[in-house]
N, C-alpha and C positions, 0 to 999 in steps of 0.2 A: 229456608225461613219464609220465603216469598209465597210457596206452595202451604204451609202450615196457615199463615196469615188468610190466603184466600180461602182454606176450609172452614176456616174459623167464621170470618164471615158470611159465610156462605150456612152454617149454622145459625148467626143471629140471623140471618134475613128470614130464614123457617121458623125460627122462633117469631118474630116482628109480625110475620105474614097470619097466623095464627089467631092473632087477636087485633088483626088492619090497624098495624101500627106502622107509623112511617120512619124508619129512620135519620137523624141527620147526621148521626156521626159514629164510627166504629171504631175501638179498642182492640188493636190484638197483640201489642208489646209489653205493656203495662198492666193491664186486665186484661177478660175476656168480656167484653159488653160493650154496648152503645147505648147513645143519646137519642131522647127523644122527647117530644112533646105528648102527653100523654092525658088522657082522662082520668077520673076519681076510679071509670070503672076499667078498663085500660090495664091500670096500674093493678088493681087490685088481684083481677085475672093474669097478672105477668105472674106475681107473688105469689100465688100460689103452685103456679107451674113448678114440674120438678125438676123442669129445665133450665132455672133461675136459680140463682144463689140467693139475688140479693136485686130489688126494687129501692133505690134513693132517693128523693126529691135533690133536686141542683139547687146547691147553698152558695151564696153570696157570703163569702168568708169575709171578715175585718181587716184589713190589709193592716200591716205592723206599719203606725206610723205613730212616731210619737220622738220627738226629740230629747227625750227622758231615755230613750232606747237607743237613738244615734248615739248620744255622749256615753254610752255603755254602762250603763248607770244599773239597771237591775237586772236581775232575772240571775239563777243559781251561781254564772259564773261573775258578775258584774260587781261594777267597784264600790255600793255601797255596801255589799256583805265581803269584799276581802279587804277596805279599808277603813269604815265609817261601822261597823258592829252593827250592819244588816240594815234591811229600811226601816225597822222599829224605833231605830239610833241615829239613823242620818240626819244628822243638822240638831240629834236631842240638846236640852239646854240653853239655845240659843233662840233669841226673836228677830225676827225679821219686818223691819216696818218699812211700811207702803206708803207713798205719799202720792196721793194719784187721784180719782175719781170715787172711793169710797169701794165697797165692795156688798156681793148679793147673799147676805145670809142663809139664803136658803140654798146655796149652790152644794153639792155633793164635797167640793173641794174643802169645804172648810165646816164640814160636820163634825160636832164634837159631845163630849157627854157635858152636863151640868157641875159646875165645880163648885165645891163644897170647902168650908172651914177646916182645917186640921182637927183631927181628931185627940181629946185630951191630952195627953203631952208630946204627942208625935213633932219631931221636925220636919221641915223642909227637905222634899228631895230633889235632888238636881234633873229640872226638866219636868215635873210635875206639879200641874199648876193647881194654888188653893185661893179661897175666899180670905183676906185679912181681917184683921180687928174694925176698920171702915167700910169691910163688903168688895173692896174693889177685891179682883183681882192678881196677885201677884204670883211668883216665881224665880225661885233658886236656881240662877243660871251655873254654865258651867266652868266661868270665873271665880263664881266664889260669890256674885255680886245677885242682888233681887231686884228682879222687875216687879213694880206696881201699875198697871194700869186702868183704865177708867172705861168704862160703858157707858158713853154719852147718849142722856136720851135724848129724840126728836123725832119729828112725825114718821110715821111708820116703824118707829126705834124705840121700844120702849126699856130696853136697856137692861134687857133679860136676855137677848139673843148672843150675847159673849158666849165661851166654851172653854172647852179643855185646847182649840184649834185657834179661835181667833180671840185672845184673851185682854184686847184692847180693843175700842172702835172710837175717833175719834171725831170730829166736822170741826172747818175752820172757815167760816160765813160772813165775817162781818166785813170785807172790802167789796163783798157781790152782796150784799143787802144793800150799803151805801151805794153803790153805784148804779145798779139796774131795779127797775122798780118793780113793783109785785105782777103789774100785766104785762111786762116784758120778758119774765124768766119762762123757759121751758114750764109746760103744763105737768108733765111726768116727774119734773125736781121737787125732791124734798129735803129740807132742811133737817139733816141725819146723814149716818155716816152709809147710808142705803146707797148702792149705786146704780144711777140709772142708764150710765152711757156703755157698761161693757171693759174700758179699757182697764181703772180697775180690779175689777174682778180677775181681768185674763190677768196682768201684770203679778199679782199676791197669787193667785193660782199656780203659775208656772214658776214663782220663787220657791213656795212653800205650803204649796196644796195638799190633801192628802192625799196618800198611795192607795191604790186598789181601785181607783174610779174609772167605770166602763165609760166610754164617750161614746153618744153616737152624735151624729147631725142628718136631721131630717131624715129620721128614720133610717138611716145607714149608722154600723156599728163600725167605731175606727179603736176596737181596743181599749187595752186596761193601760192608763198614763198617771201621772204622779206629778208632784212637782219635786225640783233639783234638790230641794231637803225638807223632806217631808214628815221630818219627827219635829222640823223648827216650829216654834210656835208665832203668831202674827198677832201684829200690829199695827190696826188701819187709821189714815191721818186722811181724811176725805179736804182737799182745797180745791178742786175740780171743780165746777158750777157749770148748767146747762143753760142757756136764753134763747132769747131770737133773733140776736144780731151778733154777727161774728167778730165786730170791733170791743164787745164788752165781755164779759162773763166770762169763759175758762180760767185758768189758773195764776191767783194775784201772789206777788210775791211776798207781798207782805204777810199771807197767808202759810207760804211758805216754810218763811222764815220761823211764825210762831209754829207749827210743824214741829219744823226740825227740833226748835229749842223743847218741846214737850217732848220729842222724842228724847232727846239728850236725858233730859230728868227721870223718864219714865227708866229708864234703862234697855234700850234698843244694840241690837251687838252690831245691827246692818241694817243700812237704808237705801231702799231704791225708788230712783227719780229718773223716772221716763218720763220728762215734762222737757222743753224746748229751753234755753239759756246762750249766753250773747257767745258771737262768734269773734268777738275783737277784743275781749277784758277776760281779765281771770281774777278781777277782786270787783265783782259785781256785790249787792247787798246777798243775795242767796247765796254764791257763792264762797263769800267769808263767814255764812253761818253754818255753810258743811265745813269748812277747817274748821269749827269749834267742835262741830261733831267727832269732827277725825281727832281733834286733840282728846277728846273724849274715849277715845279706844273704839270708835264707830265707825264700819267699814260702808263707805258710799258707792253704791255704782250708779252709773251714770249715761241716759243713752245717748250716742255720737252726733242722732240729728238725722232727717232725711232729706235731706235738701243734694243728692248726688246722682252722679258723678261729679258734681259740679266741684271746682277745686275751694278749699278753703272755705269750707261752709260747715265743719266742724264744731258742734257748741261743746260749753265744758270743757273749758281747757286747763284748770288748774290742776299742777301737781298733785293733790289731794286729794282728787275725783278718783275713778276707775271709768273712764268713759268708752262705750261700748260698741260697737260695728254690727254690723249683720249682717249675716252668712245663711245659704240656703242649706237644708238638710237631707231633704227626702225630696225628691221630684216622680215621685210614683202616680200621685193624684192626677191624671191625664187624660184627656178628651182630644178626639181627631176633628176638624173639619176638613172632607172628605172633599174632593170636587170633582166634576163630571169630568173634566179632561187628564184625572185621572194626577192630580196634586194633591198633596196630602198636607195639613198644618196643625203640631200637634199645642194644646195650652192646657193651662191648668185646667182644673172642671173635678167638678163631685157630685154631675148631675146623674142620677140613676138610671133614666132612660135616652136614647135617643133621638132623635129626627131623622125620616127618613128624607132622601132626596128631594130637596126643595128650593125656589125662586132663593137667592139672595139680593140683595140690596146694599147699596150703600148709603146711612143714614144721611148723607150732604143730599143726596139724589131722593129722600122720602118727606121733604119738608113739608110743614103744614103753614099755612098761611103767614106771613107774618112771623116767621120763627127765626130768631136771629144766630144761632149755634145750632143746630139741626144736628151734627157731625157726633153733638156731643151726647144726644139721645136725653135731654133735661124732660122733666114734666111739659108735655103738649107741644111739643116742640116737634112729632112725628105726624104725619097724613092718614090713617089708616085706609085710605085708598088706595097707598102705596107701599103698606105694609103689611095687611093683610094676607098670610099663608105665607111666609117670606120669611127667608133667617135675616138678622138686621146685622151690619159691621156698624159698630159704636166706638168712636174715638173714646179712649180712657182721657179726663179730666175732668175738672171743677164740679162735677154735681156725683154724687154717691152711687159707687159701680152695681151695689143693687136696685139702684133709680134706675138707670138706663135699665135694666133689664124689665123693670116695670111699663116704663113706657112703651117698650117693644109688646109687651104681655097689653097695653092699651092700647094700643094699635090692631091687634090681632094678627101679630108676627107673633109666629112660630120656634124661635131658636134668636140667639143673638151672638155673635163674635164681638168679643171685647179685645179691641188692641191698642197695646204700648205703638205710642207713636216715639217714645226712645225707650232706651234698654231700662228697665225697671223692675219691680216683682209682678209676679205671675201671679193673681190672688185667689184661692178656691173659696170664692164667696160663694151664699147660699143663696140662688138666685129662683124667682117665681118661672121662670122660662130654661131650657137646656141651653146651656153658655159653655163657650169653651172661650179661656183669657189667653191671647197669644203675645207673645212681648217680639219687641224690636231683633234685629232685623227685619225678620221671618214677617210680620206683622206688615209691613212698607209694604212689599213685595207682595202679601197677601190683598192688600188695598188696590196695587196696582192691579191688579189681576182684574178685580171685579170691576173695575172701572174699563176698564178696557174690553171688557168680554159679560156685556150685562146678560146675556143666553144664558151663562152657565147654572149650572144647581148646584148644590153642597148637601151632604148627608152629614150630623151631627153623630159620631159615637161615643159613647160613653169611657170609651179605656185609646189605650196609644195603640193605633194601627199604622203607625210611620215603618215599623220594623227598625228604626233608630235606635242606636245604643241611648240610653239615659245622659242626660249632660251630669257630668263630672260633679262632685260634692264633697263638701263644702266650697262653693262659691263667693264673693263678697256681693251682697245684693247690689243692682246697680241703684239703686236709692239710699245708700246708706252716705252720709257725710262722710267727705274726704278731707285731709288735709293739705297743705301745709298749716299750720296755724296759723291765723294774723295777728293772734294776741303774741307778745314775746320776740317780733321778729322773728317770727317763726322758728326760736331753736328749743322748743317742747315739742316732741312726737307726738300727737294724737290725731288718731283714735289711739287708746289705748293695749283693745284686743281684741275678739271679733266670736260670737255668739248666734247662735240661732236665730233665726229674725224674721224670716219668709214663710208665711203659712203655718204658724204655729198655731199647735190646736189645743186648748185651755178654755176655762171656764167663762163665761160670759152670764151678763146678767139677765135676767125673766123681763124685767121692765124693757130693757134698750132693746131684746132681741126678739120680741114678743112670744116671750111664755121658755124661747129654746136656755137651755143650761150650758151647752159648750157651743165654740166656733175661732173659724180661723181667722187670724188678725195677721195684719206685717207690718213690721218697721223694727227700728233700733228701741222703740220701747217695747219691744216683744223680746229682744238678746238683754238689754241691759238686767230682767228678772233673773234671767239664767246667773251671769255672772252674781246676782246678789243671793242666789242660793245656795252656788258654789263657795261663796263667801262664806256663808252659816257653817256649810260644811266643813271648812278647813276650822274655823274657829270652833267650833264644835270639839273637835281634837286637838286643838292646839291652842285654850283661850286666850295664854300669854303675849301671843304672837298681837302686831303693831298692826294697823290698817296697811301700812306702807309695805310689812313684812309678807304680810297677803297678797296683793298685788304684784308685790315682784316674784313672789311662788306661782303667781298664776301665769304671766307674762312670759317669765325667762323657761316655762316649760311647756308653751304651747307648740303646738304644731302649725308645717304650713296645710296653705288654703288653696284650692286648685286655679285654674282660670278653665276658659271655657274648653281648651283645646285639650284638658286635663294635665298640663304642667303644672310647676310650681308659682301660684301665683307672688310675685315680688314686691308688688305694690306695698311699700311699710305705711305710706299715705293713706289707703285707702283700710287698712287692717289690722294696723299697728302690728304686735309680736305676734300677732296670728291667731289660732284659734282654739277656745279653752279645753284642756286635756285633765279633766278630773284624775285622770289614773297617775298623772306625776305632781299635782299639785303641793302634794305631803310633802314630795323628798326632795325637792329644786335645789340642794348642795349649798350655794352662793344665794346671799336675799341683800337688794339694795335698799335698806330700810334710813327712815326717816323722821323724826321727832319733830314736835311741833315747832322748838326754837327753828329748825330746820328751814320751814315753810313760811315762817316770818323773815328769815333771811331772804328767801326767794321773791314774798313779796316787796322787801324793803328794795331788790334788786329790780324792781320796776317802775325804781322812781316813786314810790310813797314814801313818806318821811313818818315813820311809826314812832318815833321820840320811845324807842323803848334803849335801856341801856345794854350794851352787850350785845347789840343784833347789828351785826352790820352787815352790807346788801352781797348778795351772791348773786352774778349773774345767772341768766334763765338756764343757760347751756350746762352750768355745772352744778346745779342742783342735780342731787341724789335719785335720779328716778333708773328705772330699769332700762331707759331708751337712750337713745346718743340725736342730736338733731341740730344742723346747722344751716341757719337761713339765709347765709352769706358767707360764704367760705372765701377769704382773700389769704394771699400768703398759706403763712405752714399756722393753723390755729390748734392750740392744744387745750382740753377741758381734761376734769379731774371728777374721777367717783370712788367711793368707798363699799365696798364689800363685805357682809358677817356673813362669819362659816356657821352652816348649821350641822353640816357634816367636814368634820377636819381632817385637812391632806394636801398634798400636790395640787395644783390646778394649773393650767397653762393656757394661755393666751392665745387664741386666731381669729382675723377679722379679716371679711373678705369686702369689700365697697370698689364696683367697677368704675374705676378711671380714677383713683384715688388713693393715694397710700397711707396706710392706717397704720402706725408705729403704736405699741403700747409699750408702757415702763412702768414700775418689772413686770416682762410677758408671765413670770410665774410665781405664784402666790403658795407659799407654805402657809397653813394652819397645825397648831396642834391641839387643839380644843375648840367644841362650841363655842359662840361667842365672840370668840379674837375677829377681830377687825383689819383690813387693808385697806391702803389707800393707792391708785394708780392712778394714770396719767394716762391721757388718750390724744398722740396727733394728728390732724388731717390736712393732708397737703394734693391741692391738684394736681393729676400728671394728664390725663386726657379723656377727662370727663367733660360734656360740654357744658357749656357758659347758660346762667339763667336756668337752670331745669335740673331738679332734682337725682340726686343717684342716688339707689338704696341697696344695704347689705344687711350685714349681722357681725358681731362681737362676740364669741362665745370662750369660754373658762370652760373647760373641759380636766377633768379629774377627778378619783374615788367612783365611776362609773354614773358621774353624772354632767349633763350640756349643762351650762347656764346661759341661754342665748338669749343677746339683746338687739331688737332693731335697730338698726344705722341711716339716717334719710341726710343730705348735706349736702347744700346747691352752690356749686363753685360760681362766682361772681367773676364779669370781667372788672368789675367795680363795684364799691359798695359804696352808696350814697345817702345823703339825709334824706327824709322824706317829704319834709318841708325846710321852704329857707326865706326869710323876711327881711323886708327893706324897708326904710325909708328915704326920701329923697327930699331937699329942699324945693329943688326947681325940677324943668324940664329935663336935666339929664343928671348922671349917675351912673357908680357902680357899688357892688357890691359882691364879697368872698361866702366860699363855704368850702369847709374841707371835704373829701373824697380817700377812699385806700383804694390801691389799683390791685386787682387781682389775678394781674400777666404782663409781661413783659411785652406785649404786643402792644403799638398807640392804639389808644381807644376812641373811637370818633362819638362826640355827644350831638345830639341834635335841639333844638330850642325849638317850642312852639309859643306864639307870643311874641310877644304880652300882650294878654286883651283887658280891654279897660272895662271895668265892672260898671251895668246899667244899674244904678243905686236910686232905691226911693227914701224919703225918711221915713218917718214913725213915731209916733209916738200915742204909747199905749197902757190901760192901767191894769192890773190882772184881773181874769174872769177866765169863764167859760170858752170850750172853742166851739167857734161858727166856722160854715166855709164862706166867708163872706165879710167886709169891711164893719167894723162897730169899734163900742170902746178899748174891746181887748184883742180884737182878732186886725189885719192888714193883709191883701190879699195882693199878689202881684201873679200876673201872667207874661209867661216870656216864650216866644219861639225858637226851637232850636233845630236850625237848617238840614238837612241829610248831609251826613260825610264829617259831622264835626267831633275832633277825638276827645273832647272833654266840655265837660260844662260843670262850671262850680256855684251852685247855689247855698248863699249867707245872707243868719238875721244876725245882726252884729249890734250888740245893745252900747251903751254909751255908759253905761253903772255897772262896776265888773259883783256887784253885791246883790243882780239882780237876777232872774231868768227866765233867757226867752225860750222858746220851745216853735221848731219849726215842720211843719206837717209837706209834704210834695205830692202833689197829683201829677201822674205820669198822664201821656198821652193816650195809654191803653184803660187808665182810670182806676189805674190802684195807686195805694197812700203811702208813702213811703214817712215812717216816723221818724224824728231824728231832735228825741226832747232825754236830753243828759240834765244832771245838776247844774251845768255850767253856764254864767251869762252870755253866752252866741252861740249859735249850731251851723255847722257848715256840713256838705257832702260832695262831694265830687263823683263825677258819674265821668267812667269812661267809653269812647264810642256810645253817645247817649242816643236812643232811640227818638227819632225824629219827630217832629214834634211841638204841639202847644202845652205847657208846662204850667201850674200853678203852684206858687211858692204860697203859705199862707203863714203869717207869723202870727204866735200867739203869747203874751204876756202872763206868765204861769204864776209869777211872784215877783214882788219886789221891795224895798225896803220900805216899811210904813205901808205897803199900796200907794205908794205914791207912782204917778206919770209916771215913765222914764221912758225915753229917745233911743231910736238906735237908730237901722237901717234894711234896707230888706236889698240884697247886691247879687246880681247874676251875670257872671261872666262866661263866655261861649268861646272858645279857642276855634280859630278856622285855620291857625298856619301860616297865614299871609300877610300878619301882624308885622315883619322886619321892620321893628324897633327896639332890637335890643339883640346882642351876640354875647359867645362863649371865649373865654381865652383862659390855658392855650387849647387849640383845637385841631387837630385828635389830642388825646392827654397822654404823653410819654410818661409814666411812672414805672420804678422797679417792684415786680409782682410783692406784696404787700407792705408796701410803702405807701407813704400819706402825702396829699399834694393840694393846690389850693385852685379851683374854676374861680376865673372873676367873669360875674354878671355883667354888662354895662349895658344902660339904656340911656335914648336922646330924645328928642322932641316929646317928650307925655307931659300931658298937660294935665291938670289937679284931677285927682282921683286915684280909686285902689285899680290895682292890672295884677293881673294873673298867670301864669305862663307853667309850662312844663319842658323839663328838660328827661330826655332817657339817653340809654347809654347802650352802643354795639357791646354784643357778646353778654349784656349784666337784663337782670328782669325790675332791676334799681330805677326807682320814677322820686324824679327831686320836683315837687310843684314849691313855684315861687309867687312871693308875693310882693309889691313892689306899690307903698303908698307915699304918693307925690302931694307936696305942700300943705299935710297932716289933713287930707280931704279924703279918707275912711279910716280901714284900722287894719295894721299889717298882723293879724294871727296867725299863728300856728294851725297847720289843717286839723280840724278836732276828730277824733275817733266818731263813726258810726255808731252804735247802739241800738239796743232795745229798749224798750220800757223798762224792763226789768230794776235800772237804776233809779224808776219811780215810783212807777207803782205796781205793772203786769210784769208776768215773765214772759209773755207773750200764749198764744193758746198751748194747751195739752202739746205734747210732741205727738206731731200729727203721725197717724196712724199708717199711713202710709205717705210718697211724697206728696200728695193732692189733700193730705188729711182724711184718706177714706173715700177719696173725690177719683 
């Protein structure tokens, strides 16, 4: 073979030699032929040779990338022609409405023909949209039931541009008219359902774009893509707005809200809300206007949020939602930075050409004058003295990843390395310079490098020269929101499921993206489209089926997700049931469905008092969802769910949760008919799982040849405590009870910090406008808060509970922390608070008549060293979950509010106390956090990636 090879070559070199052609590369396994660089005339003289079969040019093929393709979704053998009656069919029927930033009419995704009146007596046919008797729009879904929708005109919408594709378009303007004024909005925004930001566009795109569209970006072709059901028809609800300040404009909830209720009327089967929502409530105002949806028969997905790994940072938490995670898919898209001593680092990248060996820099070490964040590569913020011919390292944040690479390109650096200074997504943005995006660890390591060895050069290539296998896929991005919940006491699992989210490539608007049609976006508002597609799709086949019934077809049949090392990744917190699996959606056996009384039960179970008759409250834990979740596991706790067979038989019960024994009753379920119903029992009791921290398994019913698996997350407590507890005192001293359940038989040692006495100003203010600064409605207080101190609780605490204050926090680093609920006083508590000069600002948002009213503006600092006031008894003997009573006692405090924290060994349980002496402030309940949302924003668009894009 070896002797054959070398004759062979030894032929092309006589051939090459022939016409002073130089080889670079030779074939003698595969073909007979080599590479070469060649001239027009070169070539032309090979070709004719009759020594030559065949002269090619080297083509840059499209690499299959499309997460329309991972989900196995088309192509002859794929699941929308063996279950959904081909792409012509997938999703027919059904609409899909967008509630997001509007969308780009002229995008390929949503081309459609001119739709016309029925024809003389013809009906309606299911999925084929007509003109009605008023012109709009309408359509014979495949319920049974007709959408009508509307072509809102507005500038650049003259409300002809509807189709047979996107046969609604709607804009909801009037809370960003009222609030930002005409020279404040974005230049590019127009008041129409036009989109000018992009997200948008890719969101309705990747739900329910059309099939057959080639993508390229910047002149590179990446393939024919589609969206998840692409016979669905769309429904755009534009509430998104662009300005110039990032504390106004993006998306108001009020806007929202009226949204959703158009959607509701218009007749919408699924709606998806890739927009931001509170991470501590689950009956926000938007929030209980998608339960009207879902009572409606309307399936909502929901994105998870990117604010992760961080714990507990999960928005969308109600039952009702389908709240969504993000998982990587393809990691093919890859660029090497090369280094002379012979290191290799490989990141995302979609740049076409290269860099050869050249100076690197690090952007801390290129600063220009005056530049206060260098590191982060903002506008002007680089030297070109010292960037010049140079690849730039650019810390990823705050300012927009194809800025930095701008600045580098105005500098006159050459290439730029974008890195995660933690684990995050990798983004193949479209950058003016060759970039390659390298994420954490790999990224540290790459900084130290160049910091340490400023000699060295780096050569930029365009593909992976690591010779590294691919990291593993599906992943959970490390941006995507994690749970526990904070809403519920954490016993709701969410995220829900977990969806494509990283580098998804979809349609984009001409305006935002100057002039391009498609590009890659990441975040949990790029998975939650998916899941709303997949939604269209099952209802498409199945209209009867409940929003509830959907979601637990899609959950209890997903698959796991890998981690990086390629095991199974386990995280239910971070994934919910895993990751969505179109190909068993149809037949999930078991579906844990859910009726609206249902949902009102659940919320009546959170302490609302709904005055409805017949509803009485269910706790969070045994509401009907597909998940199992317990955020303080004391004693042996049992919760209860109910199961419809959609396929009837046998099923039998196993659940695996390490450290934990999981008893079900009855482990096995007979069905004899669609339909029939079961009810079972689930208990969970600690054996040796550890105390404070989560352990997660699975639930699955196994039977008729099918899993029904459900995630299990459930944190055995050494204790489960209040979370606040109040006192009053006549004089100087005092006690005070609050019960506790112990969750082991082991004494549990509690520790007290406190009581510190809150430095109070008064106030009094009438409602207005907010200033950062003292006037008639605004009170501003500054307070220092020491290095090492593990809490600090700032309160505007009004004197009129019919009034409302609204309290604004300037951190030390100089972001604004909001904290304006409906309620007369707002409090936060900050734990291990960044050290620090603090501005509290209160401001007077309403009040009865507008008349004055008094409060207080009160900040108390915990240092520790406070011994006045003990715990008894201490350590706590209780029998594992039994219930037992801490008495407070404090001596010497003299008039005013005091504050203190107590925590507990073995439990993640924090009891903050409040403690007002001789009625000189006001003993509260610690109030929930929030967002606007309960006012008037929901806060910006759900940022695009964790930085927003940044």
């Amino acid at each position: 073979m070896q002797q054959y090879s070398e004759f062979l070559e030894t032929k092309q070199q006589e051939v090459a030699a022939e016409k002073n052609v130089e080889i670079t590369r030779t074939y003698t396994a595969a073909l007979n032929g080599f590479a070469a660089d060649l001239s027009t005339d070169q070539a032309v003289e090979l070709a004719k040779s009759d020594k030559v079969l065949l002269v090619a040019p080297d083509v840059e093929n499209a690499p299959d990338y499309s997460s329309i393709d991972f989900l196995g979704l088309g192509g002859n053998k794929g699941i929308w022609k063996s279950q959904f009656g081909g792409e012509k069919n997938a999703g027919a029927g059904t609409v899909v409405g967008v509630i997001d930033t509007g969308y780009s009419p002229d995008n390929p995704f949503f081309a459609g023909s001119p739709v016309k009146p029925l024809k003389g007596k013809s009906k309606p046919k299911v999925g084929e949209p007509y003109r009605d008797a008023d012109g709009n729009i309408a359509m014979l879904k495949s319920d049974g039931s007709t959408f009508v929708g509307e072509c809102q005109v507005g500038e650049d919408f003259d409300g002809s541009l509807c189709n047979s594709k996107v046969i609604s378009a709607r804009y909801f303007a009037d809370p960003f008219l009222a609030s930002v004024p005409e020279a404040d909005r974005a230049p590019q925004e127009v008041l129409s359902p036009v989109d000018i930001d992009n997200h948008g566009t890719h969101t309705a795109s990747t739900a329910a774009g059309n099939s057959g569209v080639t993508q390229t970006v910047d002149g590179r072709d990446f393939g024919v893509s589609s969206g998840v059901a692409p016979a669905a028809k769309i429904s755009v609800y534009k509430t998104c707005w662009e300005d110039n300040d990032a504390d106004t404009g993006g998306c108001y909830s009020s806007s929202a809200i009226a949204a959703i209720n158009q959607a509701i009327l218009d007749g919408v089967d699924v709606l998806n809300y890739s927009i931001s929502g509170s991470t501590t409530t689950t009956t926000d105002p938007v929030s209980l206007a998608f339960l009207s949806a879902t009572s409606a028969g309307i399936f909502v997905a929901a994105s998870a949020g990117n604010s992760g790994p961080t714990a507990s940072t999960v928005n969308h938490g109600a039952p009702w939602m389908t709240t969504v995670a993000a998982s990587t898919f393809n990691n093919e898209l890859q660029g090497t930075a090369e280094f002379s001593d012979g290191s290799k680092y490989r990141g995302a990248s979609i740049m076409r050409t290269g860099v050869p060996a050249s100076p690197v820099v690090l952007a801390a070490n290129a600063a220009a004058a005056g530049a206060v964040t260098p590191e982060l590569c903002g506008p002007n913020t680089l030297d070109p003295a010292k960037v010049a011919g140079k690849i730039v390292v650019c810390d990823r944040g705050v300012v927009d990843r194809t800025a930095k690479s701008a600045e580098v390109k105005r500098g006159g650096g050459v290439g730029m390395i974008l890195v995660n200074l933690v684990d995050s997504s990798a983004d193949t943005d479209q950058h003016v310079i060759p970039t390659v995006h390298v994420n954490a660890p790999e990224s540290l390591e790459l900084k130290a490098k160049v910091a340490a060895n400023p000699a060295l050069t780096v050569t930029l290539k365009p593909t992976d020269t690591t010779g590294k296998p691919l990291p593993p896929a599906p992943q959970v991005a490390g941006f995507s929101s994690r749970g526990p919940l904070l809403a519920t006491d954490s016993d709701l699992l969410k995220p829900d499921i977990t969806a494509p989210g990283v580098a998804v490539l979809a349609g984009v608007s001409t305006v935002g993206s100057n002039g391009a049609q498609f590009g890659f976006l990441s975040g949990t508002s790029m998975a939650s489209p998916h899941v709303a597609g997949l939604g269209a799709l099952v209802l498409s086949k199945n209209p009867t089926w409940s929003p509830a019934t959907v979601k637990s077809a899609m959950m209890t049949t997903a698959t796991p997700l890998k981690t990086a090392t390629g095991g199974v990744e386990t995280d239910v917190l971070a994934v919910g049931a895993g990751h969505i699996n179109p190909a068993s959606v149809l037949s999930p056996g078991l579906v844990y469905d859910q009726s609206s009384d249902d949902y009102l039960r659940f919320i009546a179970g959170t302490g609302v008092d709904l005055g409805i008759p017949g509803i009485e409250p269910v706790a969070a834990k045994n509401t009907n969802v597909p998940s199992f979740a317990l955020g303080n596991l004391t004693g042996r706790t049992e919760v209860t769910r109910t199961v419809t067979a959609l396929t009837p038989g046998i099923y039998r019960a196993t659940a695996n949760v390490p450290g934990v024994k999981v008893t079900v009753t009855p482990s096995i379920l007979n069905f004899s008919a669609p339909g029939e119903t079961r009810t079972f029992k689930v208990s969970f009791e600690n054996q040796s799982a550890a105390f404070g921290k989560f352990t997660s398994g699975s639930l699955t019913w196994a039977g008729q040849g099918k899993t029904v698996t459900s995630p299990v997350a459930v944190r055995p407590q050494a204790v489960n405590a209040p979370a606040e507890a109040a006192f009053t005192s006549a004089g100087p001293d005092g006690s005070g009870t609050f019960d506790v359940v112990s969750g082991t038989n082991t004494p549990i040692k509690m520790t007290l910090q406190g009581l510190a006495k809150a430095d109070s100003s008064a106030i009094s203010l009438v409602p207005g406008g907010l200033v950062n600064g003292n006037d008639a409605s605004n009170a501003v207080k500054d307070v220092t808060v020491p290095a090492g101190s593990p809490v600090a609780k700032f309160s505007v605490l009004s004197s009129d509970p019919a009034a409302d204050f609204d309290m604004f926090l300037v951190t030390p680093g100089g972001t604004v922390t909001q904290v304006a609920t409906s309620d007369a006083s707002e409090t936060i508590t900050l734990e291990n608070p960044e050290p620090g000069k603090y501005r509290i600002i209160a401001n007077l948002y309403a009040s009865t008549g507008n008349a004055p009213t008094a409060g207080t503006i009160d900040a108390a600092i915990l240092t520790g060293a406070e011994k006045n006031a003990t715990l008894t008894p201490n350590p706590l003997s209780l029998a594992n979950g039994s219930t037992g009573a801490v008495t407070l006692k404090w001596t010497g405090l003299a008039a005013g509010s005091y504050v203190g924290r107590v925590t507990y060994a073995g439990s993640s349980a924090v009891t903050y106390v409040t403690v007002v002496v001789d009625g000189k402030g006001a003993a509260t309940a610690q109030l929930p956090t929030v967002n606007a949302a309960d006012k008037l924003l929901t806060g910006p668009r759900e940022s695009i990636t964790p930085t927003g894009n940044k």
